[in-house]
N, C-alpha and C positions, 0 to 999 in steps of 0.2 A: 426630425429636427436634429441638427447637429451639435451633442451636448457641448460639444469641446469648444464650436466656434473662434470666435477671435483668441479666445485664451486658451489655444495648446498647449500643452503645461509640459516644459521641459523636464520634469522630474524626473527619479530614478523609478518612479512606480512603469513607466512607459520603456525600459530596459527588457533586452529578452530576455528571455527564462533558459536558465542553461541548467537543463534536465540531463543528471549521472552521466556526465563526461563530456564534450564537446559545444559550446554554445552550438544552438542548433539556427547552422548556417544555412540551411533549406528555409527559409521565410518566404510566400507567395508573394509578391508584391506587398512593401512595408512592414511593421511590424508584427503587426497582429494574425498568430498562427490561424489557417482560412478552416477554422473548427467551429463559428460562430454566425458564419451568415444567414444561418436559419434561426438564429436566435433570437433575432429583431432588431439588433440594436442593443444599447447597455438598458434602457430603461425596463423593457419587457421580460429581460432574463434575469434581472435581480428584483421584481416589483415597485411597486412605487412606494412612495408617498409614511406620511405620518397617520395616523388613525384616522381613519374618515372622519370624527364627529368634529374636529378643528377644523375654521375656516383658514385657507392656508396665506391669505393675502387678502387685504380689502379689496384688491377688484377680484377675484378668484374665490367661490364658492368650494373649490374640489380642489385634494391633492394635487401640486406639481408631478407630472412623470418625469421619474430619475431625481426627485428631492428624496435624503432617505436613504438613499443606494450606495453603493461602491465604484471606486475604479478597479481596474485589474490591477495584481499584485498590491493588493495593500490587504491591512488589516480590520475585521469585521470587530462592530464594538457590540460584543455581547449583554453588556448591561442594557442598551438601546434599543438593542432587538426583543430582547428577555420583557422590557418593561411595554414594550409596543405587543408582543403579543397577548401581554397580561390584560390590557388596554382593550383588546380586540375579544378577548374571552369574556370579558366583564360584560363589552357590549351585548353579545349575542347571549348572555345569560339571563341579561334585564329582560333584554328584547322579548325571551322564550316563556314571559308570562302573559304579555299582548296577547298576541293569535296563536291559531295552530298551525299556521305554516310557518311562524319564528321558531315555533316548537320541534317544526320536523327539522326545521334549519340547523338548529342547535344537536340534534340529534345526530342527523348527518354529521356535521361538523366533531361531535368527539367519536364516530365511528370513521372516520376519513382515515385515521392514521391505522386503521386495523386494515383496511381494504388495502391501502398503500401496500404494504406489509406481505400482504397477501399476492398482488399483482409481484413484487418485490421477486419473490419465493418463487413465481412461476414461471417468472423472466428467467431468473438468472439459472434455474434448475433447467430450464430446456438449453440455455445457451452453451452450459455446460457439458450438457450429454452431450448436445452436438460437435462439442468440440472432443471430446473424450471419441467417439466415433467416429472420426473423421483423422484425428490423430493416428488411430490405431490403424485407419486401413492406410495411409499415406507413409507410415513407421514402413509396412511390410511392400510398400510401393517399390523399394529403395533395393530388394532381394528377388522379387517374381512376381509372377500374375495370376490371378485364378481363371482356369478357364471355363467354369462353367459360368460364371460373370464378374466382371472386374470388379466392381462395385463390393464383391467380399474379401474380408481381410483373410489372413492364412487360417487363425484359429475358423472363423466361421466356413472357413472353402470346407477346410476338412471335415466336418462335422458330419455331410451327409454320406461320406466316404467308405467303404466295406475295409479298408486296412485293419492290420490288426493294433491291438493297442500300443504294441511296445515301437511299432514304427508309423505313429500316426503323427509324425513331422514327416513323410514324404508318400503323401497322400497323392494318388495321380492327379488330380486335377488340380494341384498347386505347382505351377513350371517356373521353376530359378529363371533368369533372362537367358543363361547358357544354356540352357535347354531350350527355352523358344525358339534363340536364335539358330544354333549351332546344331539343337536335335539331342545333344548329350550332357551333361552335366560331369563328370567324368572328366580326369586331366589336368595339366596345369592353364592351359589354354582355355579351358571353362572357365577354371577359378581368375583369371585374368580380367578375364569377359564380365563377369559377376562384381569382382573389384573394380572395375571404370564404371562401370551401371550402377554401381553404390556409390563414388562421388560423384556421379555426374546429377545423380539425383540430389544429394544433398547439398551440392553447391546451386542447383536450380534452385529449392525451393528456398535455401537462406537468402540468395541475392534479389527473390522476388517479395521475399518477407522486409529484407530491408527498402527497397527501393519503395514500394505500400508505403511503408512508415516515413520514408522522407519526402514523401510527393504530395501526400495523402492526411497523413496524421501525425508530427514529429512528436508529440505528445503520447503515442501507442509502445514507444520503447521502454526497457525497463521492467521494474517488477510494478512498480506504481505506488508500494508501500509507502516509501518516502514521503511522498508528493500527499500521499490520503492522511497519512497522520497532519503532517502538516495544514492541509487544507480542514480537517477536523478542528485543530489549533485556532481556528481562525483566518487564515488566511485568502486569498483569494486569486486561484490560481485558472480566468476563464479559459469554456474550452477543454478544461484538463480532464472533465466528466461529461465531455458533449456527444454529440448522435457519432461523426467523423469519429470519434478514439473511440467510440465503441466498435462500431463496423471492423473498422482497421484493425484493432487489437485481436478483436476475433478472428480472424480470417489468418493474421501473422503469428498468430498464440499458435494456431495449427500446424502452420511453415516452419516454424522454426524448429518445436516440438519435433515433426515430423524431419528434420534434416539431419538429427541424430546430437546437435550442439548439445554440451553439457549443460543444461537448461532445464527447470520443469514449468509445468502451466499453473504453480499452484499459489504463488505470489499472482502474477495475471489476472486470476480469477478474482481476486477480490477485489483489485481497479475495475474488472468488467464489473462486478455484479455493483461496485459503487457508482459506476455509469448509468446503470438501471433505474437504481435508484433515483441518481440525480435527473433524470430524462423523465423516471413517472412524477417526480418533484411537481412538474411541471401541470399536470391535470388537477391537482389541486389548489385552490387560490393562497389557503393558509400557508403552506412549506414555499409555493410560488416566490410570496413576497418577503417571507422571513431567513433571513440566512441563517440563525441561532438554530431553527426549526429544523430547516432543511439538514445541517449537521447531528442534527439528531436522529434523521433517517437514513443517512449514508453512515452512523453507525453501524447500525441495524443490516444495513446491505452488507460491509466489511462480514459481520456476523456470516449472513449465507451466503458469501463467498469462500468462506473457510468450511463451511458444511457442506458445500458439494464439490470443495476441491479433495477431500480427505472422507467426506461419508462420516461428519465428525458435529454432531447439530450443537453437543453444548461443548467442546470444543472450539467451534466458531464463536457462539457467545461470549466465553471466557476469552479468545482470542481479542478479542474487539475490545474487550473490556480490558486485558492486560497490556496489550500492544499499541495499539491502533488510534482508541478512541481518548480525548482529551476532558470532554464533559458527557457522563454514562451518569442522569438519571435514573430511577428505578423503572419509569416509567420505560424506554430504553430498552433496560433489560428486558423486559415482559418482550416486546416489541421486536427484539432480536431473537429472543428464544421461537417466538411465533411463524420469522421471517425463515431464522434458520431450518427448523420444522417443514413449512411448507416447500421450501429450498430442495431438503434431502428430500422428501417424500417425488416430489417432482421427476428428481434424476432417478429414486427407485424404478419407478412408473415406467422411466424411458429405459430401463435398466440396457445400459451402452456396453457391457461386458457379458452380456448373456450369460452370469453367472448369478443374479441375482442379490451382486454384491455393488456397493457404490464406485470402487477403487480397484485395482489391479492385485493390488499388493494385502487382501483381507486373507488372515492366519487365523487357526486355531490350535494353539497346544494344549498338550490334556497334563504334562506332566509337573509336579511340582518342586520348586527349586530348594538347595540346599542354605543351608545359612552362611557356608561355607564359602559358596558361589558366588557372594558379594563382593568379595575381593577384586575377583577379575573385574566384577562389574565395575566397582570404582574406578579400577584400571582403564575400564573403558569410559569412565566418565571425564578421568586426568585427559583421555587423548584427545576425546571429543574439546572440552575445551583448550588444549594446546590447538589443536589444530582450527578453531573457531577463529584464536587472537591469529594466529599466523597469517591465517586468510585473512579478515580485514584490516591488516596491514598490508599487506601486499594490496589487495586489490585496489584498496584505498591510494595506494603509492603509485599504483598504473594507473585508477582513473584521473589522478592528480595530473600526469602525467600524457595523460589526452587531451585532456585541457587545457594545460599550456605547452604543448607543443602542437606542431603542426599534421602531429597524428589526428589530432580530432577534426581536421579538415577533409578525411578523406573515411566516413563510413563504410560507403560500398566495401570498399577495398578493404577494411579491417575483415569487417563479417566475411568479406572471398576468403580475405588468407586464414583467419580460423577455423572457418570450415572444411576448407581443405586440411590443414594441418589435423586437423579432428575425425575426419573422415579415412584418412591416409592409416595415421596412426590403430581408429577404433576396426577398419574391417579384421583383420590378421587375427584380433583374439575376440571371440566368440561372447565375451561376459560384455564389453563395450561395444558389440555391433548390436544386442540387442538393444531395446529401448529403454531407459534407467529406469521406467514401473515395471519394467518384465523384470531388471535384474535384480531388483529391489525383491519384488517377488518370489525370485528365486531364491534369494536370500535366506528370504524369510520361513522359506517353505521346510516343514521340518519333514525327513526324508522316512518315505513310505516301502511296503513290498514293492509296487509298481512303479516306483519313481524311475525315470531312464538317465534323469539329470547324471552330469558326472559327478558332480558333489554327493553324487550317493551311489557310487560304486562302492561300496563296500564288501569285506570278503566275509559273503554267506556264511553263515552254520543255521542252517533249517531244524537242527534236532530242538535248541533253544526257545524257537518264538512262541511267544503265547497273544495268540490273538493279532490284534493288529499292531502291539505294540514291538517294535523290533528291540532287540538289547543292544547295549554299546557291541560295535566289531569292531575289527581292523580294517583301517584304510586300504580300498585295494587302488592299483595303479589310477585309474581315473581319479579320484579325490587326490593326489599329489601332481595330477596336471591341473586340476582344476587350481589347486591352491598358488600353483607358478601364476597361471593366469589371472587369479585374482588379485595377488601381490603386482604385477604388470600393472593392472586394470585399477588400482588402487593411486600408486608413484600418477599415472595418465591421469583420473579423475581432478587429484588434488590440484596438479599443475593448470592444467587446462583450464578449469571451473574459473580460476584468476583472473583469466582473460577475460570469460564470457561473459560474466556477470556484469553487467554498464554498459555492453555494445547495445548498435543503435535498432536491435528487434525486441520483443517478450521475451524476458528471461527472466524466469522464476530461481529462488535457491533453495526451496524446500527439498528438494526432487532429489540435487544433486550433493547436497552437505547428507544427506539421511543415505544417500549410496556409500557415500565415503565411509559413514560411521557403521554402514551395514555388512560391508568387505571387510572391514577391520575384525568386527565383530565376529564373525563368519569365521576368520581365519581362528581370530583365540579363541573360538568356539570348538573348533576342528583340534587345534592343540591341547584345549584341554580333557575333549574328548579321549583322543589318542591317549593323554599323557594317564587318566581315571582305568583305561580299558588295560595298559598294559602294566600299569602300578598298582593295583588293586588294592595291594598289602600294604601301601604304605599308609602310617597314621592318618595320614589330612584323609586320603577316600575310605579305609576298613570299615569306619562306624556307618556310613550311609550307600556307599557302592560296593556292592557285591559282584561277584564275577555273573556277565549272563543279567546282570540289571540294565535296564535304561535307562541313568539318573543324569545324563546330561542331553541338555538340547543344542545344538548349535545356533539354530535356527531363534532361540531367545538371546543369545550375544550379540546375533545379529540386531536383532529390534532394539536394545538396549544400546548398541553402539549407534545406530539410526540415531535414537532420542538423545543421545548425549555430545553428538555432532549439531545437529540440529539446535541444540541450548547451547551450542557454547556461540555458534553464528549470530544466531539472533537471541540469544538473551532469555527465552522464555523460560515458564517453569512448569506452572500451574496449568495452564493453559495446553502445554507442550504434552504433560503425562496424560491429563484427559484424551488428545485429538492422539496420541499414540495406544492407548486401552482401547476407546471407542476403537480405534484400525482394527486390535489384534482381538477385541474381545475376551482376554484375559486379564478379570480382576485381579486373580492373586497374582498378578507380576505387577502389580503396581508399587511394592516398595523397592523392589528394583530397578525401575523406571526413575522415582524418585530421586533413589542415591547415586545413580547416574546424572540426573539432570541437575541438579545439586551441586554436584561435586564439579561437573564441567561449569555450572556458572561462575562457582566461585574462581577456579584455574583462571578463566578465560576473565573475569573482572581482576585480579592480580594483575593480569601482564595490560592490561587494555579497560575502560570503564564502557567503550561506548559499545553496543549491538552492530551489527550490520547495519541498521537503516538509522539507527542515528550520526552512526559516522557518513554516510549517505545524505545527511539531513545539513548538518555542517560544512561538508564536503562544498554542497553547492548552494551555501548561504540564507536557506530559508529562516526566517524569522520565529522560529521554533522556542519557545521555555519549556523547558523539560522538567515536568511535574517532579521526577524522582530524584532528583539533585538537590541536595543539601547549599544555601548563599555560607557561610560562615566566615565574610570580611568585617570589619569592622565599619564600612565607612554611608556617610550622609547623604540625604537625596540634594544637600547642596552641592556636593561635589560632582554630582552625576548629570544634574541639570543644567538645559544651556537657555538662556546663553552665559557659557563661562568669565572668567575677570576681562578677559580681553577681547572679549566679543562688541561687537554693535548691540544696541538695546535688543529687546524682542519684540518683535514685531506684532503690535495691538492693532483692534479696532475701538473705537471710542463709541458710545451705546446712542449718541443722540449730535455729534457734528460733523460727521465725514461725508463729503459729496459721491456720488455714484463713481465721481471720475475718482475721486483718490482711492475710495478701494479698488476700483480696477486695476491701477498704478500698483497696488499693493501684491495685486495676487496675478498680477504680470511679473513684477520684478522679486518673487520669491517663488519657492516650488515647495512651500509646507502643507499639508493636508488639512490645515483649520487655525484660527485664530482666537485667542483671548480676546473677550468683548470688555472693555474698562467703563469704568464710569467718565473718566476725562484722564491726559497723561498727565497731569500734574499730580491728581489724586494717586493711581496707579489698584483703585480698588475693582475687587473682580465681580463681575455684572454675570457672566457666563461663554459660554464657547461654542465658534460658529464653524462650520466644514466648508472648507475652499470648494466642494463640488455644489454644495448646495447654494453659497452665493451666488457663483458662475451661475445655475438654472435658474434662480431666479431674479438676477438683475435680467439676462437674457429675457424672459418672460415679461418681464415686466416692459422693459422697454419695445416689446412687440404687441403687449395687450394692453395697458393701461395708456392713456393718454398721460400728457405733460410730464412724462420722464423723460429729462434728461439728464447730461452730464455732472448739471449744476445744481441737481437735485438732493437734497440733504436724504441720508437714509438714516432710520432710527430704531433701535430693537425695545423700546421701552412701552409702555401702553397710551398713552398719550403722547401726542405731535407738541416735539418742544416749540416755545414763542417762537416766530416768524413775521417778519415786516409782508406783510399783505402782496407786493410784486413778488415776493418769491417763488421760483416753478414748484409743481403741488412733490407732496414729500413719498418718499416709499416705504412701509413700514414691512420689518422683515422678523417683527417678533415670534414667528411661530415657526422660525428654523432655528433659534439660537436654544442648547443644550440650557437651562438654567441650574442645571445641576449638576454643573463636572466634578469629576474625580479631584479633589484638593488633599494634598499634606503640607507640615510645612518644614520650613528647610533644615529643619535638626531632627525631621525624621529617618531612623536608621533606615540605612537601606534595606536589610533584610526583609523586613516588617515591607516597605516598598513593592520588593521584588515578589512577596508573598500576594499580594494585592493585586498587583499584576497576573499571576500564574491563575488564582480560584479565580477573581471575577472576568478575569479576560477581556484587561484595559487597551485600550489604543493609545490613551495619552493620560498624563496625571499631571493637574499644576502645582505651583511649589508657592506657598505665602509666606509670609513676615510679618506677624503684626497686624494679618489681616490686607495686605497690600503681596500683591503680584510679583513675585521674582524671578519666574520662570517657568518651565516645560520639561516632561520629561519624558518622551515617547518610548513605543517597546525597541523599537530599534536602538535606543541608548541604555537601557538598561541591557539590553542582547552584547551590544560592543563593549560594557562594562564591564560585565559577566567574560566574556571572549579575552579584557586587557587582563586583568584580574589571573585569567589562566595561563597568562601567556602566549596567547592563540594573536593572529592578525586582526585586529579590531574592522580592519575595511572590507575580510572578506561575507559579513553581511550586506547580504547586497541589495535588498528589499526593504519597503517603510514596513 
């Protein structure tokens, strides 16, 4: 059945969704992106009905399907769902003293959410490794082939290889393309050969990653953060967690990845693994039908999305909980830790780096830091967050700038020309042709006897070492091209990243804000090194560096400049030093880590207040309240409520004399999401509050099931059928859709106190009284444009109920 029927509701809720940069002008036929036709319909994807034990209508024994539900793009009302699942618990609680099969029922029923959890964890940990495997061998696509079978990447070709160790990067059965083709490798004319076969691949695989995403899934682009906080928040964005953006996102997480774009898969993975979630949602009846529910478990997924993008289990937990999630239960917690757990364990299992680590880029240093050393670190904490606000201005000024101009009409063609430009530029230096977890790695790696890296060419003295630990030396020529190169690779990262970040494939910015801060790092790592080895004597190193010691690491500037980039991008803290410890597995650099991350939030909150994904989140109008934000206006829910002095009244239903035809007329000629039920207009007192969707399904129903409805039939929400003269057609009673208990203040209450009410209980709508007598409305989207004039900002560009 067709819920929409005669009354297609021109509202703004039926708007497209213009997801991080360009309305997405790829639409299949009409509006609605084609992520849903195996959904059923609206009523089957969001469940039905009010609590089974209410008759929903006198002719009607059972739930309406789609009474209850949502449209797209609007807002879920948590109190409704919260009190219906409580409803639904009670039941099955009584019930579980009856019989023993209520009992197994009930039993079932509070272990559902562990098994969920479980399935959750297995999902998302295999889809991970597969993507992590499938990355790595299409990364090393882009340089040679293995020839004893394609299907191995370089590291795996070589492994069974007799080379010796210091040249086991040119292991025979690993052939560059100029070798296969040509027979030589050698020459300018090889390196030519090798430079077109390195873009020719990475513009293959971006252009077939983007064209996927616009054919396919427009929904797959992005990191998805955005979208998941906000849809966490309440809102209702279908499709955005469906079968199609799973498929697609995977598949394009690996193209892109693999095409070298300054991008990582580590935002990606937590939209994929909340697709999971939202997809096994669906095998259980309770999450099924409850949206409050169901956001409780794409909590949980956010979680092991973060624990098997990073190998980072309470990391992820904390992330979800710092970042991500809007209502985190304790219940939640247990449930994420669980999710994330099974997550990691999953991808150990599948271990996709044949090193028996989760990630590319796992460290261990042994040595401990000076107290001294915090200096620098701070220093790299100021950069991290300068260079956090820099970026989300910029990038924020170019997505801006996609959007209203006629750049966002043409994706293919951005993603051609930046990966060409990216490709051109990364082959020539050696730190950007690798893949940003290899150079992260590299980074990080603190430098051994057998290292061949050029970051560890250093000039020998054998008489000194003791054991494995090498002492500070002097830089030999290698480490001073390497540091040109990295300074190159550093100026390219920053710039480039700008662009990438909003085009229309998977693009993560974990990956590449933690390269940035890990170059930086690396380099004042190197200088301070140098500057300890050849000043020994001077005060700041005499008391702790001796000549012949090894009391600096490079390789932890790195990691610290990683995490201090990282927090100033996106905001984290807590969450941030956990998933960067769990990486390195070094406790004792956790006050380091801290004062790093710290220090960059604060920088980066000075110039800017908002993270990457909330200026991301505003950018493109979602209906967002942001928990962390102080209201501190002074002003009334009368001033904020409409309808204002010069409005038309507001538009009521009256509880016991309105004919079928005039509400029709009503909710034809308006596009509000629900109506105040009055006692009569003259009185103007409040009865309770009815949703335009669920009138629409059930005047429809009615007039197709019961007999003698029709146009001139009086409908009434009260318990008894008011007096009636005997010829009149029979009446339709719709008391058991109407809210009798909405959200009321009244109109001299502060706003603040309002806005509060809104953000914990997560209102849709709030009415405003006098006296006891109805003055008005105040929905989240007017409190959101309140909020928006108040700062200054464009009150229209909320673009969603």
């Amino acid at each position: 059945m067709d819920h929409r029927g005669s009354f297609q509701s021109s509202t703004s809720d039926e708007d497209m969704l213009e997801i991080a940069g360009a309305s997405l002008d790829f639409s299949v036929a009409g509006d609605d992106p084609p992520l849903d036709r195996e959904m059923g319909g609206l009523s089957s994807y969001n469940g039905g009905g009010m609590n089974g034990t209410s008759t929903m209508m006198d002719f009607l024994e059972e739930p309406l399907p789609g009474v209850g539900t949502y449209e797209d793009f609007n807002t879920i009302d948590w109190v409704r769902e919260k009190s219906r699942d409580r409803d639904r618990h009670r039941e099955i609680t009584s019930r579980s003293k009856e019989s023993t099969w209520a009992l197994i029922h009930s039993v079932s029923d509070a272990f559902s959410g562990w098994l969920l959890m479980l399935l959750i964890g297995l999902l998302a940990g295999s889809l991970a490794g597969l993507i992590d495997i499938s990355a790595h061998w299409m990364t090393d696509l882009k340089e040679g082939v293995c020839l004893a079978g394609f299907w191995f990447n370089h590291e795996h070709c070589c492994w069974k290889s007799t080379t010796t160790f210091t040249d086991r990067d040119k292991c025979p059965e690993w052939e560059s393309w100029s070798q296969l083709i040509l027979g030589h490798g050698e020459g300018a004319f090889a390196y030519i050969l090798n430079y077109v076969m390195y873009i020719v691949w990475a513009l293959l695989f971006s252009l077939l990653a983007v064209l996927l995403v616009k054919g396919f899934a427009p929904y797959a682009c992005g990191s998805g953060i955005p979208e998941i906080k906000t849809i966490l928040s309440g809102f209702i964005i279908r499709g955005y967690l469906g079968k199609w953006t799973l498929v697609i996102k995977t598949i394009t997480l690996v193209l892109a990845v693999s095409s070298g774009l300054s991008l990582g898969k580590e935002g990606p993975l937590v939209h994929v693994a909340c697709c999971c979630g939202n997809i096994l949602c669906h095998l259980f009846t309770k999450y099924r039908k409850n949206e409050a529910k169901r956001r409780e478990v794409l909590s949980a997924a956010a979680a092991a999305g973060v624990s098997v993008a990073f190998g980072a289990p309470i990391g992820g937990v904390l992330f979800s909980l710092e970042e991500v999630s809007y209502y985190f239960p304790l219940k939640t917690l247990w449930r994420s830790f669980f999710a994330a757990l099974v997550a990691a364990f999953t991808l150990r299992s599948i271990n996709p780096f044949g090193n028996s680590r989760l990630v590319l880029f796992y460290v261990e240093f042994h040595m401990p830091w000076h107290l001294l050393e915090l200096v620098p670190f701070i220093l790299l904490g100021i950069f991290g967050g300068l260079w956090g606000a820099f970026f989300i201005r910029s990038n924020i000024a170019w997505c801006r700038r996609r959007k209203t101009t006629k750049l966002g009409k043409y994706p293919v063609l951005e993603v051609f020309v930046v990966t060409a430009i990216t490709a051109i530029l990364a082959f020539p230096n050696e730190y950007t042709r690798m893949s940003t977890s290899e150079l992260i790695s590299e980074l990080f790696n603190d430098c051994g006897i057998l290292d061949s890296s050029k970051l560890c060419e250093y000039v020998n003295d054998f008489n000194s070492t003791k054991g494995d630990d090498l002492p500070d030396r002097a830089a030999g020529p290698g480490v001073y091209t390497a540091m040109w190169q990295l300074a190159l690779a550093l100026v390219m990262k920053v710039f480039i990243t700008i662009f990438t970040f909003g085009m229309k494939v998977p693009s993560g910015l974990f990956i590449p804000s933690m390269a940035v801060g890990a170059i930086a790092g690396r380099l004042l790592g190197v200088a301070v090194e140098q500057l300890a080895y050849y000043h020994h004597d001077w005060p700041i190193f005499s008391g702790w560096c001796s000549q012949g010691a090894d009391c600096i690491t490079p390789g932890l500037y790195a990691m610290v400049g990683a995490a201090a980039c990282l927090g100033g991008v996106t905001r984290m803290t807590v969450s941030l030093v956990v998933i960067m410890f769990e990486l390195t597995g070094g406790l004792e650099y956790i006050v380091p880590l801290m004062a790093a991350a710290m220090t960059s939030k604060w920088v980066a909150d000075a110039i800017g207040r908002e993270g990457i994904y909330d200026a991301h989140i505003r950018l493109n109008g979602y209906p967002f309240l942001e928990a962390k934000e102080e209201f501190s206006h002074k002003t009334l829910a009368m001033d904020v409520m409409r309808p204002r002095r010069n409005d038309p009244p507001l538009t009521v239903i009256t509880q016991d004399s309105m004919t079928v035809e005039d509400v029709e007329t009503i909710i034809n000629e308006t596009t509000y999401s629900g109506y105040p039920v009055v006692v009569s207009r003259e009185s103007q007192r409040l009865v309770g509050f009815v949703l335009r969707r669920d009138l629409i399904i059930s005047i429809e129903n009615a007039r197709k099931k019961q007999d003698g409805i029709v146009s001139t039939s009086i409908i009434y929400f009260t318990d008894h059928s008011p007096p009636l003269p005997p010829s009149s057609p029979s009446m339709l009673k719709l008391r058991s859709i109407l809210d009798l208990s909405p959200f009321t203040v009244t109109d001299q209450t502060p706003m603040e106190i309002v806005v509060d009410i809104f953000r914990k209980l997560g209102l849709r709508q709030c009415l405003v009284t006098h006296n006891g007598k109805l003055l008005g409305i105040i929905t989240k989207k007017d409190v959101l444009k309140h909020i928006a004039q108040l700062a200054n900002q464009d009150p229209d560009s909320i673009l969603f109920n």
